[in-house]
C-alpha positions in Angstrom: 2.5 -18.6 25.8 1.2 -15.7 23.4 3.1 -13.2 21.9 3.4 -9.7 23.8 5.2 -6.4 22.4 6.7 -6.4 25.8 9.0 -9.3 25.7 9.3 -9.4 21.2 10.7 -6.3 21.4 14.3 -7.5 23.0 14.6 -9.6 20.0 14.9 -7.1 17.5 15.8 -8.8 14.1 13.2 -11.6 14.9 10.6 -8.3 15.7 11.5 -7.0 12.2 11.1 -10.2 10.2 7.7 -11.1 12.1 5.8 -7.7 11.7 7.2 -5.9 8.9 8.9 -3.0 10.7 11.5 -2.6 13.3 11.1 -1.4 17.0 11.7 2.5 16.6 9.6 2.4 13.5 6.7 0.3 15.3 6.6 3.2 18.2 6.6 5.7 15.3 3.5 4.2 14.1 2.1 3.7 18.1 2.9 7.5 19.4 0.2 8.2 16.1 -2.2 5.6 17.0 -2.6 6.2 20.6 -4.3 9.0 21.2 -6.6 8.7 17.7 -7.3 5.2 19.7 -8.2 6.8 23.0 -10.2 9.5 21.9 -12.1 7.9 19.0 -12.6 4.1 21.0 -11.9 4.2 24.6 -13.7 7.8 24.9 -17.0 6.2 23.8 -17.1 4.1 26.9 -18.7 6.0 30.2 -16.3 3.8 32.6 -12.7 3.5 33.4 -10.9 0.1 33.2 -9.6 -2.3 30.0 -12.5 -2.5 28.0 -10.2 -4.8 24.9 -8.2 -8.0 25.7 -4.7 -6.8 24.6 -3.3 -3.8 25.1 -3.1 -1.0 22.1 0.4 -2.4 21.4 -0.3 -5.8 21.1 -3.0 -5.4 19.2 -1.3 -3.1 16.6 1.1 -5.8 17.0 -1.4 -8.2 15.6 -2.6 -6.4 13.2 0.8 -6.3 11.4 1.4 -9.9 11.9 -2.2 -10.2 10.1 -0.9 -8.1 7.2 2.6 -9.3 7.0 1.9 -13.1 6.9 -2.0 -13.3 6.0 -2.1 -16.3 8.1 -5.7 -16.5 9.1 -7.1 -14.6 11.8 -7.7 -17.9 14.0 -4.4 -18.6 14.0 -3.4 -15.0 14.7 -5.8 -15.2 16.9 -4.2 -18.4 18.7 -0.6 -17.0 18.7 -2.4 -13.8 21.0 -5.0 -16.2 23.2 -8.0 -14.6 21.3 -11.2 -16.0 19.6 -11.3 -15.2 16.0 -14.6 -12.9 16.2 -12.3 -10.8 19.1 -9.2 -10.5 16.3 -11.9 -9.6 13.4 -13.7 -6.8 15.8 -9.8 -5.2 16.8 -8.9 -4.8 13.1 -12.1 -3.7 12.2 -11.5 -1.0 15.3 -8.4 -0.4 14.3 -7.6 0.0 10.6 -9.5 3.3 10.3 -7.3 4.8 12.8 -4.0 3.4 11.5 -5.5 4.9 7.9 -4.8 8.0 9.7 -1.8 7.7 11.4 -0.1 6.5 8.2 -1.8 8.7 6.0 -0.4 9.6 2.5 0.2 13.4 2.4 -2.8 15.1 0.0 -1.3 17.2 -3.2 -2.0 20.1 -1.7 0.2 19.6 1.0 3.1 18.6 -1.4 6.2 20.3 -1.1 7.3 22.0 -4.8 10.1 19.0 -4.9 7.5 16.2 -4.3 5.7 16.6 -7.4 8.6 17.8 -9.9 9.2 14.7 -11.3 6.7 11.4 -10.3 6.8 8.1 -11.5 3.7 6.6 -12.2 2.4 2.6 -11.6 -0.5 0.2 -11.3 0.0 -3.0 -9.5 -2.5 -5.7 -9.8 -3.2 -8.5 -6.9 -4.9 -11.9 -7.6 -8.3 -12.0 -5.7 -10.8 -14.8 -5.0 -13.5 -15.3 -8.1 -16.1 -13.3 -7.4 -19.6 -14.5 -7.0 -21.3 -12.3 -9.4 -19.7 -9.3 -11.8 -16.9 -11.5 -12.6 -15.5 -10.3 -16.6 -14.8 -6.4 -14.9 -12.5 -8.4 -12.1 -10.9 -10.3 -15.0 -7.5 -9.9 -15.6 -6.5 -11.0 -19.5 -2.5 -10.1 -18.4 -2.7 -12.1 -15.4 -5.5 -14.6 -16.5 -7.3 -14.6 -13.4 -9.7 -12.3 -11.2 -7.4 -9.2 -9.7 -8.2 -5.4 -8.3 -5.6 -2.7 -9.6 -4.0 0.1 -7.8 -2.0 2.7 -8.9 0.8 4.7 -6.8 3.1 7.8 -7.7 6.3 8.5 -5.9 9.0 11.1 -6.4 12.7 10.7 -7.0 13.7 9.7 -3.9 10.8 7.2 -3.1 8.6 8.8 -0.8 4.8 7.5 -2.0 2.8 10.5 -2.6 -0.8 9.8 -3.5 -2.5 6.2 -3.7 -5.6 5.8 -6.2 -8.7 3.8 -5.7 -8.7 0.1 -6.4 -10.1 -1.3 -10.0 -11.2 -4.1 -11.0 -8.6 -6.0 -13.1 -9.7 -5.4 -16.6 -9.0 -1.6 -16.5 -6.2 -0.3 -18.3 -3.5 1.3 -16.3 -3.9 4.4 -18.5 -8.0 4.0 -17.8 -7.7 3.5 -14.4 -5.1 7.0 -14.2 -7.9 8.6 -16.1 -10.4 8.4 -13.5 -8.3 9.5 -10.3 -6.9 13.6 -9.9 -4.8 14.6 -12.4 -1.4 15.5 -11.8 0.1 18.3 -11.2 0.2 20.5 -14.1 4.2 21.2 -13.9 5.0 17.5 -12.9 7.7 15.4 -15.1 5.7 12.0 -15.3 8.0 9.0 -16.0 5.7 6.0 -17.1 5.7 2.5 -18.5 4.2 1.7 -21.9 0.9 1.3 -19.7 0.6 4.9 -20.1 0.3 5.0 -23.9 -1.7 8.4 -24.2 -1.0 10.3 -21.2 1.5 12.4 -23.4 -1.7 13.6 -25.0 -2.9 15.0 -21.8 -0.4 16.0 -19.9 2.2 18.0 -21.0 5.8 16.5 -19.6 5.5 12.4 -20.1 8.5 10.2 -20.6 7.4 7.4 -22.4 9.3 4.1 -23.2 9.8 3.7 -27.2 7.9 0.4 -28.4 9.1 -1.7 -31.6 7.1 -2.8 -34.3 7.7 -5.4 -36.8 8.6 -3.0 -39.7 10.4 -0.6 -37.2 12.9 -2.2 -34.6 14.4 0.0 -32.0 17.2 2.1 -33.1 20.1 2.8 -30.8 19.5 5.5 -29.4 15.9 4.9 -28.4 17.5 2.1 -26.8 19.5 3.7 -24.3 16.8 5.6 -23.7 14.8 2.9 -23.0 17.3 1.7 -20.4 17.9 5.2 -18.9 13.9 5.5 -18.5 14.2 1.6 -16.5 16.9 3.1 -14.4 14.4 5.6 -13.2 11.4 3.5 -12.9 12.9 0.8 -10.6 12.4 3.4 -7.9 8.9 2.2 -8.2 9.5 -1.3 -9.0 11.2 -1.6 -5.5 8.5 0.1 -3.6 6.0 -1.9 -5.1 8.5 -4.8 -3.8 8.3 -3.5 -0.7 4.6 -2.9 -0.3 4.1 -6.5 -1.2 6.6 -7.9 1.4 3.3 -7.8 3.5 1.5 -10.9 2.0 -2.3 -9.2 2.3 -1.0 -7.3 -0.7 0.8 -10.0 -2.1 -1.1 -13.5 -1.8 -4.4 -13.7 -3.5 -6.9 -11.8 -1.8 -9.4 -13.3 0.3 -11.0 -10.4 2.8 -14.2 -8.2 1.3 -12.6 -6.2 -1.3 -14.9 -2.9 0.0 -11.7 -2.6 2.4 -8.7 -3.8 0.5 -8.1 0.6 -0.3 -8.0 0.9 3.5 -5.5 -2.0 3.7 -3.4 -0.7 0.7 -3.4 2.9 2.2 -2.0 1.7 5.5 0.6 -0.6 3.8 1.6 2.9 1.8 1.9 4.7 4.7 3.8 1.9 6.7 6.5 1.6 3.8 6.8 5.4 3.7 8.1 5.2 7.3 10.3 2.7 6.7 12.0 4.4 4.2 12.3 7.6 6.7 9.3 10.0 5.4 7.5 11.3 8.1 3.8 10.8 7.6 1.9 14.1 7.1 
């Protein structure tokens, strides 16, 4: 017995646990998907007929399971009665086109509201030694090989823009440095990461950092803890991207598509927390 959207989807707290999302949100995501799947795939082949082992619901289906438990894709592969070159080929089909139906809205399409206020974070994810270039993947925070992302939201969580991945040994403030910059009116509220954005960019909210001559007063302390009440926006959404184990476990797939992978993830989470993807 494999598993089919058909009968998984009468079982709707186990559908949620297993892949991630629930039912409503998984035909959100499928309504998207569809046609991008049968223009961009199925319109390349000259003949009518099921030209993939699944159907398109199954195998978005399977791609979520991939991502939410990063089992490996034999035994995905098992739990839908496919080979694992089949399950490699359908996500390689299918993750550009998912990219898109889960897209993160551009800047320029941000409402005034989105980008008032943005908080600002890098996440970093253990990934398998690398063969060669190994001290730019090497994290001294985490002591081990990682890639680093960085995602701003708004107030009310909604993720707006997603950066390219880094190799582990870039600064957070480094790594900011080399993606857009934001918007020139933005409030930015950062962790002490960010040391130096203030220098750049004119509204930054900063968290004060003691020294040994000069402990916190305070007032900088409640500041301090005001800032935190903020920033756990972020913390949670970060919490939430990584409930999907791809982005959580230590990384073992090509890293050339771990952005795609991150993107999608983004976009996923954005639904679940009710945005509507652009």
């Amino acid at each position: 017995m494999s598993i089919r959207y058909i009968k998984i989807k009468k079982k709707p707290t186990t559908f949620n646990r297993l892949f991630g999302v629930s039912v409503s949100q998984f035909e959100q995501i499928l309504a998207k998907v569809d046609p991008e799947w049968n223009s961009r795939v199925l319109g390349q082949y000259k003949r009518p007929g099921r030209h993939y082992a699944l159907d398109l619901e199954d195998m978005v289906l399977m791609l979520l399971l991939y991502y939410r438990s990063y089992i490996s894709q034999e035994f995905v592969g098992y739990l839908f009665n496919l080979d694992k070159s089949r399950v490699c080929r359908i996500i390689q089909k299918l993750e550009p086109i998912l990219a898109k139906a889960t897209a993160i809205s551009k800047r320029k399409h941000l409402s005034k509201k989105d980008v008032e206020d943005l908080i600002v974070d890098a996440t970093e994810q253990p990934i398998e030694r690398p063969k060669k270039g190994q001290k730019p993947y090497y994290s001294g925070k985490k002591k081990r090989h990682t890639i680093k992302t960085e995602i701003r939201t708004n107030l009310k969580g909604r993720i707006v823009y997603v950066s390219k991945s880094h190799p582990g040994a870039t600064h957070d403030f480094n790594l900011h440095k080399q993606e857009p910059p934001l918007p020139s009116k933005s409030r930015a509220f950062v962790d002490s990461g960010y040391q130096g954005l203030d220098k750049i960019h004119r509204a930054v909210e900063l968290p004060y950092k003691a020294t040994k001559t000069k402990p916190l007063d305070a007032e900088e302390k409640e500041y301090n803890h005001a800032l935190s009440r903020i920033r756990v926006k972020v913390e949670n959404i970060l919490g939430d991207i990584k409930t999907f184990k791809i982005l959580a476990d230590r990384y073992r797939n090509k890293r050339k598509r771990y952005n795609v992978k991150f993107q999608i993830i983004a976009g996923i989470v954005n639904i679940k927390n009710g945005f509507t993807p652009a």
